[in-house]
C-alpha positions in Angstrom: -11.3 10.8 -15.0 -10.9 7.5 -16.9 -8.3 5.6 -15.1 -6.5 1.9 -15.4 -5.7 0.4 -12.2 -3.7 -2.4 -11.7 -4.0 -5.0 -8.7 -7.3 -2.9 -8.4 -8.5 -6.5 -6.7 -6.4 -6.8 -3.8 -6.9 -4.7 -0.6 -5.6 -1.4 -1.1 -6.2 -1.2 -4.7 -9.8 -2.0 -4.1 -10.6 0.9 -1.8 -9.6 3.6 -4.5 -11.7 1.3 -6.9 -14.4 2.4 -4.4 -13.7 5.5 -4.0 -13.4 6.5 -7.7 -16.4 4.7 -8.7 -18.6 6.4 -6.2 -17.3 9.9 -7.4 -18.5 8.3 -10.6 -15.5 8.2 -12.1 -14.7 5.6 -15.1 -12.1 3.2 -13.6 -10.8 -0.2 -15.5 -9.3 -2.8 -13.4 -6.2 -5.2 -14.8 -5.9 -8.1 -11.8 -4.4 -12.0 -12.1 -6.3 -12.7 -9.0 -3.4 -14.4 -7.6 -4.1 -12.6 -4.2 -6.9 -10.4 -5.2 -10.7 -11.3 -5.0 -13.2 -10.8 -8.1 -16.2 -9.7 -5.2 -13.9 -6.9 -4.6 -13.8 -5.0 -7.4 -17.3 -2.9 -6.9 -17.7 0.0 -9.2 -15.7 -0.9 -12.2 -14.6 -2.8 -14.8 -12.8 -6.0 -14.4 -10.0 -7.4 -16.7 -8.1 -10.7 -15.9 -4.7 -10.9 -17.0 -0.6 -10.0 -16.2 1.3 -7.0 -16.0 4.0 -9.0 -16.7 2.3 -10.0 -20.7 3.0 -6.5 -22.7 0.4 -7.9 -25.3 -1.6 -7.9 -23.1 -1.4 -5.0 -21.7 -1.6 -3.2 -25.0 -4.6 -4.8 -25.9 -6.5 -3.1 -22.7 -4.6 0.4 -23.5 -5.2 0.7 -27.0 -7.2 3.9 -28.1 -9.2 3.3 -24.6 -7.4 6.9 -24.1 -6.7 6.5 -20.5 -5.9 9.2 -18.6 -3.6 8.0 -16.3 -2.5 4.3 -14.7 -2.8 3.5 -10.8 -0.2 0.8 -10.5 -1.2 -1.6 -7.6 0.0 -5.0 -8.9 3.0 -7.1 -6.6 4.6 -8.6 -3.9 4.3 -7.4 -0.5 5.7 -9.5 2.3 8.5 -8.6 3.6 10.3 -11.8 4.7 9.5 -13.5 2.2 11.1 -11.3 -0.1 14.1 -12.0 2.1 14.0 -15.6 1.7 12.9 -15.4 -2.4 14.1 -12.0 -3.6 14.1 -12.7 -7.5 10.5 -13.4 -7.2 9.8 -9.7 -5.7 12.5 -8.3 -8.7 10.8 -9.9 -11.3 6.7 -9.1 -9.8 7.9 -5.6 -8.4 10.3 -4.5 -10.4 10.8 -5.8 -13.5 6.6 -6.2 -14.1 6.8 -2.7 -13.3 8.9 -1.7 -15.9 7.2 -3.8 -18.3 4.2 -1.3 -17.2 6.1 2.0 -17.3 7.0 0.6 -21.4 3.0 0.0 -22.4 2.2 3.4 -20.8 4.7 4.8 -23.2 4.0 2.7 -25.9 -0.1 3.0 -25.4 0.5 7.6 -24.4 -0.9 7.2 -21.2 0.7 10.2 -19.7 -0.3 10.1 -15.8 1.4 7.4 -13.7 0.7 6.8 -9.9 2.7 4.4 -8.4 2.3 2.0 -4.7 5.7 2.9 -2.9 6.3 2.4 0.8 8.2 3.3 3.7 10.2 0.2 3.5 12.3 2.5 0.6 13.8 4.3 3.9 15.3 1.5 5.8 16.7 2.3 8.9 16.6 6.1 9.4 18.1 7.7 11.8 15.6 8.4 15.1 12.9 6.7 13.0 11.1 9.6 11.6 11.1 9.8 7.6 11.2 13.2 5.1 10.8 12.4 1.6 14.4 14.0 1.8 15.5 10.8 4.5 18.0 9.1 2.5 16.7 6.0 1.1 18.2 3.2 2.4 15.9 -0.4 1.9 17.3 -3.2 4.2 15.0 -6.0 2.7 14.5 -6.9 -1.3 10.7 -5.6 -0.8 12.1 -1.9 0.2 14.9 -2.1 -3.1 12.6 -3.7 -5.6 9.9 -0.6 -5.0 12.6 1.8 -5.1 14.0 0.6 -8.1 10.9 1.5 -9.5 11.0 4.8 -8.2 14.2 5.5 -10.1 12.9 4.1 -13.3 9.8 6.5 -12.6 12.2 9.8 -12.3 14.3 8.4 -15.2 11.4 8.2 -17.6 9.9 11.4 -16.6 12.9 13.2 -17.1 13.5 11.4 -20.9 9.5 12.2 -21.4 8.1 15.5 -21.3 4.6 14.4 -21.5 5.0 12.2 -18.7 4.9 12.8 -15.5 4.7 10.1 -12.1 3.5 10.1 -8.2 4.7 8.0 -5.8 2.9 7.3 -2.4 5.2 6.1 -0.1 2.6 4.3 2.3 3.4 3.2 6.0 1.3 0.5 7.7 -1.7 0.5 5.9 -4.9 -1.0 8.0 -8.6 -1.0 8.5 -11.8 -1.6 6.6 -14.1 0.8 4.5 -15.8 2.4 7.1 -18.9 1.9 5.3 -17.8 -2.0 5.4 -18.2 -2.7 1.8 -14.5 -3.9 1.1 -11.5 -4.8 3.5 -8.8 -7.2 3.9 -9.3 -10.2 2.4 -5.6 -12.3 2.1 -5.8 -15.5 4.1 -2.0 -15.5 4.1 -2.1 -11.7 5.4 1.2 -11.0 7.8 -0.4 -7.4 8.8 -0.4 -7.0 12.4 -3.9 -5.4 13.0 -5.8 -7.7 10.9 -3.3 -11.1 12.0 -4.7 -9.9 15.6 -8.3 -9.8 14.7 -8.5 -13.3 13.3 -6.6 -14.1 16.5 -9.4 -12.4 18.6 -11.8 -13.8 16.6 -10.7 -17.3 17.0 -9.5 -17.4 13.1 -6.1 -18.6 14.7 -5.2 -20.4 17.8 -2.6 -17.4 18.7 -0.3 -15.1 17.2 3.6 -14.0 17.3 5.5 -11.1 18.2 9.0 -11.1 16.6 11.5 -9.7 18.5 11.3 -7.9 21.9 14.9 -6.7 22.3 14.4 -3.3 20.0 15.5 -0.5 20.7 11.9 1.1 21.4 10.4 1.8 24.4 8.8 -1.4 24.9 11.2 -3.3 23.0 8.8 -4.0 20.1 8.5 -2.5 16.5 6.9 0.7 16.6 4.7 1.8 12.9 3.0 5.0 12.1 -0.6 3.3 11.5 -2.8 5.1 8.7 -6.6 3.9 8.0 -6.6 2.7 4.3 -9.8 5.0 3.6 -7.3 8.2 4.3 -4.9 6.4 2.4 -7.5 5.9 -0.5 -8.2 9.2 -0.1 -4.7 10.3 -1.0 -4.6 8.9 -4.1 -7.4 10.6 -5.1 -6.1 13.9 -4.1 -2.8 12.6 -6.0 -4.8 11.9 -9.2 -6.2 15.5 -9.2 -2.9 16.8 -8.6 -1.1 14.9 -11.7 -3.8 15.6 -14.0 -3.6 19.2 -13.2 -0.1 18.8 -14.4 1.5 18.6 -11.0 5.3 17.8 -11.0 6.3 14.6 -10.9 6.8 13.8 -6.9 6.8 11.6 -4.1 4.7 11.5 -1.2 4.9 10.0 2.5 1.5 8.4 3.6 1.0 8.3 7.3 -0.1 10.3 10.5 3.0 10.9 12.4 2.7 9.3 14.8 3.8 5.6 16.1 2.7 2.8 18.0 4.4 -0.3 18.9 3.6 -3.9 18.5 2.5 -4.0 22.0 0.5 -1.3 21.8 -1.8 -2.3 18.8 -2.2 -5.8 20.4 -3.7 -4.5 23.5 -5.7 -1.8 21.3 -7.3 -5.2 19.8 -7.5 -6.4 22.9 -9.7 -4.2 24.4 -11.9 -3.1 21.1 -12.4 -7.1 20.8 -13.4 -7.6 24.4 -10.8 -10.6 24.1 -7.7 -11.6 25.8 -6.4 -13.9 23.4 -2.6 -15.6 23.4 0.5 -13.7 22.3 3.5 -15.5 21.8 6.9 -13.7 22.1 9.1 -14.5 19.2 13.0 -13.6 18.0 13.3 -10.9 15.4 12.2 -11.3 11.9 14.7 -10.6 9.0 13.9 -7.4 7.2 12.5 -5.6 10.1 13.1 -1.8 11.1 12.9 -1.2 14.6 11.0 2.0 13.9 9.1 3.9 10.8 7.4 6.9 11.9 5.7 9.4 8.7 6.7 13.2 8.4 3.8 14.0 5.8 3.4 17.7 5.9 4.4 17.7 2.0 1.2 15.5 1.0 -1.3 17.9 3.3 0.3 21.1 1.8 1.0 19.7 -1.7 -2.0 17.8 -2.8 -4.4 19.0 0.2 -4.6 16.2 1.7 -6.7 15.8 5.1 -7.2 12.4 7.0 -10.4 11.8 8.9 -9.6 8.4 10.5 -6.5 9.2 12.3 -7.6 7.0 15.6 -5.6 3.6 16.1 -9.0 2.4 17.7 -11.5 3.3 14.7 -8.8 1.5 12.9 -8.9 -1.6 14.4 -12.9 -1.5 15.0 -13.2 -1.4 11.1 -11.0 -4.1 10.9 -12.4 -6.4 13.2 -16.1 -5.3 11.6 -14.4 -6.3 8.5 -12.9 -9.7 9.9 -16.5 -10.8 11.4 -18.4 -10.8 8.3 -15.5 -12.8 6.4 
């Protein structure tokens, strides 16, 4: 396959890098480097630039004949997208758009996009169908689901176009080979804020909010390793070029853990009993995001091998130790 990735850099976009370069496939990356890392890209072809600059981006699509676009590039933290929204509409959205227009413009054909769970919102008992009404509470969930709706509009306009869209839940761990991980030193993730905390990276770290309702009070996420997760797209790539339908995806296990519960998974993987901090509720937060994701193992054949919260946080920490 000869694929353009975008945001191929940053720390989920550089696992399928990975991956697709060790199947020896012929993958171009398109990164700013605003949160990405150069050392990261291992196995393809680096191009600096925006998404946002449509010269740009028609000067790396033309008669390059790419097959399809992996579309990695924006914004991902949820309260700040609360406190500056137009800056995740413009990066999320509107960049997005500016993407979907060049793929057009350029006939590359195969679009798969980065969703998330956040699209869902609240639902109802926590557990999400693709069919789960969407319903974003913070400007992160809306400005990915806005690109969702451009996706289906512009597939159902084109009839040589056609989209995925992986609707990931928290994403975390390392390669398990240890050749890329999480790099952001600004990273809000859970498993990865608790390793630098068992590491001694920070002095301590935060819970927000304890008052849920959840069976400990804290958030409870459906935790997936981000080498299954890489995985997927593959399988999703396979699927498009095969001239899937256009679809959308849940990525996760099915199965949740709270706040509390990954903390003292870190704890004792670490061999560290560093200091949490209870905090008040952040804005934007669901109290629980759980994955049904029958459709991807049945659909695209998907099958995770790293569904164990404690491999995930070993990797991490591995990961963390040799940053």
């Amino acid at each position: 396959m000869k694929i353009l990735i975008t945001g191929g850099a940053g720390y989920i976009g550089s696992h399928i890098v990975l991956l697709l370069g060790e199947q020896g496939h012929d993958v171009t990356v398109v990164d700013n480097l605003s949160t990405g890392r150069r050392e990261s890209v291992i196995g393809a072809k680096l191009i600096i630039g925006d998404v946002a600059d449509s010269d740009f981006l028609d000067s790396v699509m033309k008669n390059q004949n790419f097959e399809a676009v992996v579309h990695f590039a924006g914004s991902i933290v949820v309260p700040e997208s609360v406190t500056n929204p137009t800056k995740y509409y413009d990066n999320n959205t509107s960049n997005s758009l500016n993407l979907i227009q060049a793929c057009l413009r350029n006939k590359i054909p195969k679009f798969l996009f980065s969703s998330t769970a956040a699209v869902y919102g609240l639902p109802t008992g926590g557990e999400c169908l693709e069919t789960t009404p969407a319903g974003p509470i913070n400007p992160y969930g809306k400005s990915k689901l806005m690109t969702e709706w451009m996706l289906e509009d512009t597939a159902a306009a084109h009839a040589d176009f056609s989209f995925v869209a992986l609707r990931y839940f928290n994403v975390a761990g390392g390669n398990v080979a240890g050749r890329v991980g999480q790099c952001s030193p600004l990273s809000t993730h859970l498993i990865k804020v608790a390793c630098e905390t068992s590491l001694g990276k920070r002095k301590s770290m935060s819970v927000f909010g304890t008052d849920y309702n959840t069976p400990d009070g804290t958030c409870v996420r459906d935790y997936i390793h981000v080498d299954d997760l890489a995985q997927a797209h593959l399988d999703a790539l396979k699927y498009l070029l095969k001239n899937g339908k256009s679809d959308i995806f849940n990525c996760g296990y099915g199965k949740g853990f709270s706040v509390k519960e990954v903390i003292e998974t870190v704890k004792r993987v670490s061999g560290v009993d560093f200091k949490v901090e209870m905090g008040p509720r952040r804005d934007g937060d669901a109290p629980n995001l759980i994955a049904v994701s029958e459709k991807i193992r049945t659909t695209l054949g998907w099958k995770p091998k790293y569904n164990d919260l404690e491999l995930i946080v070993k990797t991490a920490l591995d990961w963390e130790r040799n940053l």
